[in-house]
N, C-alpha and C positions, 0 to 999 in steps of 0.2 A: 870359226877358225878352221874347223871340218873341213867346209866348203871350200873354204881360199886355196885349200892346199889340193882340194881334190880337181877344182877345177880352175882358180883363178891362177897356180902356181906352173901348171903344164902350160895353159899359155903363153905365160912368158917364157918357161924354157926352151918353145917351139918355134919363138922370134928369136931366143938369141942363137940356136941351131941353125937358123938362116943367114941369121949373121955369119957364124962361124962352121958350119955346115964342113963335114969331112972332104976332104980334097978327092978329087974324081966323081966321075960321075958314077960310077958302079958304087952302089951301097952296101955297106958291111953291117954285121952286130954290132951293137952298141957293147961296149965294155964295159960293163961297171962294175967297179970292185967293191963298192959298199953300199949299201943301202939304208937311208934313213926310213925310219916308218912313220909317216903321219898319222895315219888312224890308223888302230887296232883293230884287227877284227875280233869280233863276237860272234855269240852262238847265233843270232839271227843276219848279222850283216858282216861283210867282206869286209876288210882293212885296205889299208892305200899306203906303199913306200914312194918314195924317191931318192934316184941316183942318179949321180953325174957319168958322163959317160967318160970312159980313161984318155977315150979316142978323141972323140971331136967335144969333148965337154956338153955335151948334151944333156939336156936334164931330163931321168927316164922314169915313169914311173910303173907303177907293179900292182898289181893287186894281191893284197895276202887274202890267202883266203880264209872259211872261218872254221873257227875250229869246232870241234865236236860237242855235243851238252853235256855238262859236267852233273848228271842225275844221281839226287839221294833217292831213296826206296823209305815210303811209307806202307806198313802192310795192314790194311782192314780186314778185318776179321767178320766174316759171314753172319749175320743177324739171322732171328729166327725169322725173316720175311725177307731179308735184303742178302742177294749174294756178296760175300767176300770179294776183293782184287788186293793187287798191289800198287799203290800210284808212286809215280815216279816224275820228280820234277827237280828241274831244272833254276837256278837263280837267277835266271834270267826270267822267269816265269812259266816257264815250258812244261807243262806236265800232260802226263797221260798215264790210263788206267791198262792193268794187266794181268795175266796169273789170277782170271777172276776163278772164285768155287764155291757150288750150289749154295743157298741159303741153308741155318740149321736147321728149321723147325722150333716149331714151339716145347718146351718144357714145361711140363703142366704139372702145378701143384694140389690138388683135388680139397676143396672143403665144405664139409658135408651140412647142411642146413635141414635140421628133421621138421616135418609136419609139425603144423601146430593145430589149435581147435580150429581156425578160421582161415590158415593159410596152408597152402600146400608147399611140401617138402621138397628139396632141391641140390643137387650137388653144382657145386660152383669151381669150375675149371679155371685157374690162374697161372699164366705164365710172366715170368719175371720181367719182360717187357712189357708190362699192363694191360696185353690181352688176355680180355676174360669172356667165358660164357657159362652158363646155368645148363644143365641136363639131368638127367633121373629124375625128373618129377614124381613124386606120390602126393597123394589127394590128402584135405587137412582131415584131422585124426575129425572133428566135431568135440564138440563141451564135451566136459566131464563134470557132472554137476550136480553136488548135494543139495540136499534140504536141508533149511529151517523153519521149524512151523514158527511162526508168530500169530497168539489165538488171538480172537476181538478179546477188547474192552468194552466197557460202556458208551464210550464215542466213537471207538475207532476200529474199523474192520479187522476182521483177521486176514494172514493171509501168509501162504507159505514163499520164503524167498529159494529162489532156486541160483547156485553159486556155484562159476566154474573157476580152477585156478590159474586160469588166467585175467581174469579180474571180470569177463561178462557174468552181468545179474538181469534175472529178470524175477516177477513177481505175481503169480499165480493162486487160485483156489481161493479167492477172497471169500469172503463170510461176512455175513453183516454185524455189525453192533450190537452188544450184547446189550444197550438202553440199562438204564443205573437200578439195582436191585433196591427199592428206595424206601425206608423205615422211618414212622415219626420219634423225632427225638424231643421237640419241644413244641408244645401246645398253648400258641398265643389266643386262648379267647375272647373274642368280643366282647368291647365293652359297650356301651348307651351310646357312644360318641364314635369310636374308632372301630376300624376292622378287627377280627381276629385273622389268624390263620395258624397253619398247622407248620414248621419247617421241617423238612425228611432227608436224613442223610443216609448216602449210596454206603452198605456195607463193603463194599469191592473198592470205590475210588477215594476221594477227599470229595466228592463234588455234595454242595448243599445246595437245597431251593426249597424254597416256600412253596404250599401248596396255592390251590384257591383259596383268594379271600372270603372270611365267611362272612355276611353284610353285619355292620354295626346293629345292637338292639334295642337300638331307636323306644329307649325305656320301654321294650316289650312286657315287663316285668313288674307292672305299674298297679299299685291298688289303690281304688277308690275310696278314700273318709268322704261320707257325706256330709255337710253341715247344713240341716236342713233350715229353711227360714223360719224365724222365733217373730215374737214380739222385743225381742232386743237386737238382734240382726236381723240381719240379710243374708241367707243362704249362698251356698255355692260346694261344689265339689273338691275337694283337695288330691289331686293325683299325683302317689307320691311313688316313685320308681325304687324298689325293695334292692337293686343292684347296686345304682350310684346313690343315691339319694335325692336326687333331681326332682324338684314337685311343681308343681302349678295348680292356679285355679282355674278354671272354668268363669262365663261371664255368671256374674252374681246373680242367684235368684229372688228378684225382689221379695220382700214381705209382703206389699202394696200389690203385686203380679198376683200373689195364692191367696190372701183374702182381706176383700175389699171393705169389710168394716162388720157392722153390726145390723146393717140396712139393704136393702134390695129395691128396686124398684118396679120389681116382677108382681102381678097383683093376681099370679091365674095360679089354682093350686095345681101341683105338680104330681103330686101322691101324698096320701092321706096312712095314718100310720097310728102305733099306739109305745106308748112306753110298758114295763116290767118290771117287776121282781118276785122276793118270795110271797106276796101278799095278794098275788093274782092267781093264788097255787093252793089246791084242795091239798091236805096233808093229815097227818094222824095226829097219835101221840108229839110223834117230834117229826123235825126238819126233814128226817131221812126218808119217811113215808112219802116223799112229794111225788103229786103225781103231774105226768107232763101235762103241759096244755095242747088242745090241738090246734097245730099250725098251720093243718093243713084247711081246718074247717074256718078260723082269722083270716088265711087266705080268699078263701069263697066269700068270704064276709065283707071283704073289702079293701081288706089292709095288705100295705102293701112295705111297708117298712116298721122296724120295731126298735126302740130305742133300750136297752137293758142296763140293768143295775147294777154294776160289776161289783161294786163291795162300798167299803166305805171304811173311816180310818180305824172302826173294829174289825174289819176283816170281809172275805169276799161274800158276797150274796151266794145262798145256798142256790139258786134257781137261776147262778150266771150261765154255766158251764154246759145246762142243761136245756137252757132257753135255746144258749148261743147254736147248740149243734141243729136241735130239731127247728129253730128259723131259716135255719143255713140251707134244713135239706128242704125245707119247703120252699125254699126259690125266693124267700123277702131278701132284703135289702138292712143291713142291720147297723148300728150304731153302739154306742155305750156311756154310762158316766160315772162317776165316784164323787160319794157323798161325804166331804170333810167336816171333822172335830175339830183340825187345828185350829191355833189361834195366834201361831207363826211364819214367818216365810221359810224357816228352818223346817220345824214340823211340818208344813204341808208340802216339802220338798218329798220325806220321806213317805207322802202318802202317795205322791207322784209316782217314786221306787217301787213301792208297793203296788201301785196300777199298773204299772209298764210291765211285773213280773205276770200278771193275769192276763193282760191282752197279747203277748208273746205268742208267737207261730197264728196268730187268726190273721183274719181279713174283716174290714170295717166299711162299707158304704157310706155311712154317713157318721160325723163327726165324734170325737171323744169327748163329752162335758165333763165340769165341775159344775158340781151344784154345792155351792157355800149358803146356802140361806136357812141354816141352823140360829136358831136365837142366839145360842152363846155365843157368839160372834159377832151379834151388831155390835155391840158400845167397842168394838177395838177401833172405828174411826175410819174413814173413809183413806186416810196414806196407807196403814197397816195394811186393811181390807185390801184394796189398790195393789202394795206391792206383794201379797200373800197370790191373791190372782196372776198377776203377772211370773211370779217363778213358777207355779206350779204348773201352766200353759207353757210359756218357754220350756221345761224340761220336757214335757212331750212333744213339744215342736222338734226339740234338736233329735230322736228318737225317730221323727221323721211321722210322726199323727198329727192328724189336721185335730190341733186340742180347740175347742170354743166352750163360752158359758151355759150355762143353766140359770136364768134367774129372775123376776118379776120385775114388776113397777114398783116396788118400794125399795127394792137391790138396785136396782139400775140407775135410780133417779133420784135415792135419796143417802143410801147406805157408799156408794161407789164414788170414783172419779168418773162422771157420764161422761165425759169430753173423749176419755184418755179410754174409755170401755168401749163405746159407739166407734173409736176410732179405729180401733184395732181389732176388737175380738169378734167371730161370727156368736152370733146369738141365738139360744133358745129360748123362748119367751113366753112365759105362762100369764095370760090376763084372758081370764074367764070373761063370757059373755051374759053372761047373768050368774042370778044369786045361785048356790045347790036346789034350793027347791025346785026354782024355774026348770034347772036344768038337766037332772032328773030323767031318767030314761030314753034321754039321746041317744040317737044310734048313727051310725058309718056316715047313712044316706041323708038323716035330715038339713033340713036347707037351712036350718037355724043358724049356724053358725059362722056370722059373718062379722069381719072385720070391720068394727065401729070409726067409720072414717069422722073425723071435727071431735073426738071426745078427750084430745091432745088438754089436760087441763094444767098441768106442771111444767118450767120452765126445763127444756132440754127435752119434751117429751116431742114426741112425732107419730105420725099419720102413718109412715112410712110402714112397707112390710117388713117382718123379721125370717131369716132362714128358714127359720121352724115355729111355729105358734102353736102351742098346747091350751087350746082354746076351752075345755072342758077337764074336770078328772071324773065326769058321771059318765063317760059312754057306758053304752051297752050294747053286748055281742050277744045276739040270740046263742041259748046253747051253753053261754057260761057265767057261772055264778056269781062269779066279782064284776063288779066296774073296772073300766078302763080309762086313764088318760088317754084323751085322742087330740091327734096333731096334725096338722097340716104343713107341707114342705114347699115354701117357693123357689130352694134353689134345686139344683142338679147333682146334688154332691158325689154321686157316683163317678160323673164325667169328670168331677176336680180331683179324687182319690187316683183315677186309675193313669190320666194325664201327668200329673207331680211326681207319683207313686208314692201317695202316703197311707197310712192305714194298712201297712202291709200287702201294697199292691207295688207293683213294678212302672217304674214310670213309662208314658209311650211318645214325649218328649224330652228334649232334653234342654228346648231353647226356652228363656222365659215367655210368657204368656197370660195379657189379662186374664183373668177369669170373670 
């Protein structure tokens, strides 16, 4: 509408001016008395009237002009970086700045930040527009730092802690482990089967341990009963452990293994020998006077083993004790026997007791006999006779003495069980080879004396040799007064004593062993 008026509305006023155009040709002012105003002016643009002219009706227009800017005053006030003005604007939009003045500067609030151990100290500049900066540095103070000792234990070092208060630690001056100060408290000892051991507790901690195990003792503690072989067993060793009581035997020692009967079949003599007692012996008045034999001049003579008379069920031979030392020290080879009264297996048990108490502490090379061939003992019957021999042999068996007989051709083959004696027992065997006269001042070396082979005339008799054959009781030793029984030896008995360990020798196996 602006527009129409500013421009579309003088162009018509300026045709109908032509139309109606003032009279004459000389031009006058336009008269106008009143003025409408189209547009207004403003503070950036001119206004527009229009008027009729009084005169010639012309339509005139005019420009108002504009008027002034109608300015409020805002006043900024100077920042501590930004200078102050006054701006000034207009509603129209019109503004502009003025009356500017210097910035203030800053206003600084100071706060002070002191050293620490690790950081350094600083004052801290603030001004209330949120510029800040840090100055006055000082360097950090470093720790401040006590001890505590912490000593070792048994496991665990010592070592002093070093503490600043501001919470750094560190940990210095270790020391090693003091290892556990260790005491036995209780003492497990070994038994046959398990370990022992000691356990030892630390006087300083709670801590316990066992020491080293001590090894089980594998029944170290173990004694030997011998049970030596009889003619009623079979030997064997009984090892019986004094701790637990744990025992075993050993493999049995046969009977049959230690001695093979009554017979040999060895025919070459081995060593040639004599029997003893008090009746070989010059003497006085009484018993006490006895004077020794010389053993050493029997030695030169020939003999090389002697068989002695240890007593009998009256009591010991005066000429055992005394035979037995000066044999010993002449280097023979020595044996012994006991001559029984009984006429029971009871009583001649106790004569057995009674032997066993005399041969104590010696050593025997060759055999212990019974000699039973006292009269008053045939008519007891060949069972009696039989089991009478049998106990009293058994008891020195289990004693661990090679026990065998003493007895003839009329004891063996007619008085005895021959079966159950030949079977079992070694044998000394007295069967002369001629009548006493014949025989008669036989000595060591004659050849006379030889084993009568085919003169077997009784049923159970035999050809065979015996251990010992006491072939004569007339020897004679140059030199001494009495006669001698002399004997001939076809076994080895020495080597069966000291092998077994019977007779008071030590054994030097221990696995059985024909003999």
């Amino acid at each position: 509408m602006k527009y129409i008026f500013r421009y579309i509305f003088p162009l018509l006023v300026l045709l109908c001016g032509a139309l109606t155009a003032c009279d004459g040709e000389i031009s006058h002012e336009h008269t106008v008395e009143s003025w409408q105003t189209v547009e207004s002016p403003t503070c950036t643009e001119t206004g527009l009237a229009l008027g009729s002219c009084s005169v010639c009706h012309k339509i005139i227009d005019t420009v108002l002009p504009m008027p002034p800017h109608t300015l409020t005053e805002t006043i900024v006030s100077p920042t501590c970086t930004e200078e102050g003005y006054t701006r000034y604007t207009c509603a129209c939009g019109y503004t502009y700045d003025s009356d500017t003045t210097p910035p203030a500067g800053h206003s600084l609030t100071k706060a002070v930040t002191p050293p620490t151990c690790t950081e350094e100290g600083y004052t801290r500049y603030t001004c209330a527009c949120g510029y800040t900066y840090d100055g006055d540095h000082t360097p950090p103070t470093g720790h401040s730092l006590t001890k505590t000792v912490t000593p070792p234990t048994c496991t665990e070092e010592g070592f002093t802690r070093y503490t600043c208060a501001c919470g750094y630690t560190y940990d210095g001056d270790h020391t090693p482990p003091t290892g556990h100060d260790l005491t036995p408290t209780v003492a497990v000892p070994p038994t046959c089967t398990e370990e022992g051991y000691t356990r030892y507790a630390c006087s300083v901690c709670d801590h316990e341990e066992d020491g080293d195990p001590i090894p089980a003792l594998n029944h170290a503690n173990t004694v030997e009963s011998v049970f030596a072989p009889t003619v009623l067993r079979d030997g064997y060793t009984l090892h019986t452990c004094t701790d637990c009581g744990y025992s075993y035997e050993d493999e049995p020692v046969l009977y049959r293994d230690l001695v093979t009967g009554a017979y040999t079949d060895n025919t070459e003599i081995l060593m040639q020998g004599i029997d003893t007692s008090k009746w070989n012996h010059d003497y006085g008045v009484s018993l006490e006077d006895m004077k020794p034999l010389d053993w050493e001049a029997l030695k030169a003579a020939g003999v090389d083993f002697v068989i002695l008379k240890a007593g009998s069920t009256k009591g010991i031979d005066p000429a055992f004790e005394l035979d037995y030392r000066d044999a010993k020290a002449a280097g023979l080879q020595v044996g012994a026997y006991f001559y029984t009264y009984a006429t029971t297996a009871e009583e001649i048990l106790a004569d057995a007791e009674l032997l066993l108490s005399w041969l104590e502490g010696k050593q025997f090379e060759f055999p212990i006999y019974l000699d039973m061939e006292d009269s008053t003992l045939m008519d007891l019957g060949s069972e009696v006779l039989t089991e009478m021999c049998e106990a009293f042999v058994a008891r020195l068996q289990e004693e661990r003495y090679y026990a065998a007989l003493y007895t003839n051709t009329e004891w063996l083959y007619n008085l005895l069980d021959t079966e159950w004696a030949v079977a079992n027992l070694d044998v000394w065997y007295a069967r002369y080879t001629s009548v006493p006269e014949e025989s008669e001042g036989f000595t060591l070396t004659d050849g006379g004396f030889v084993w009568k082979d085919g003169t077997a005339s009784k049923p159970g008799q035999t050809d065979r040799r015996f251990g010992v054959w006491q072939y004569t009781n007339c020897g004679v030793v140059e030199g001494f007064r009495y006669n001698f029984d002399l004997n001939y030896a076809f076994k080895d008995y020495a080597s069966i004593m000291t092998r077994w360990g019977l007779n008071g020798f030590s054994p030097e196996v221990s696995v059985p062993e024909t003999v």
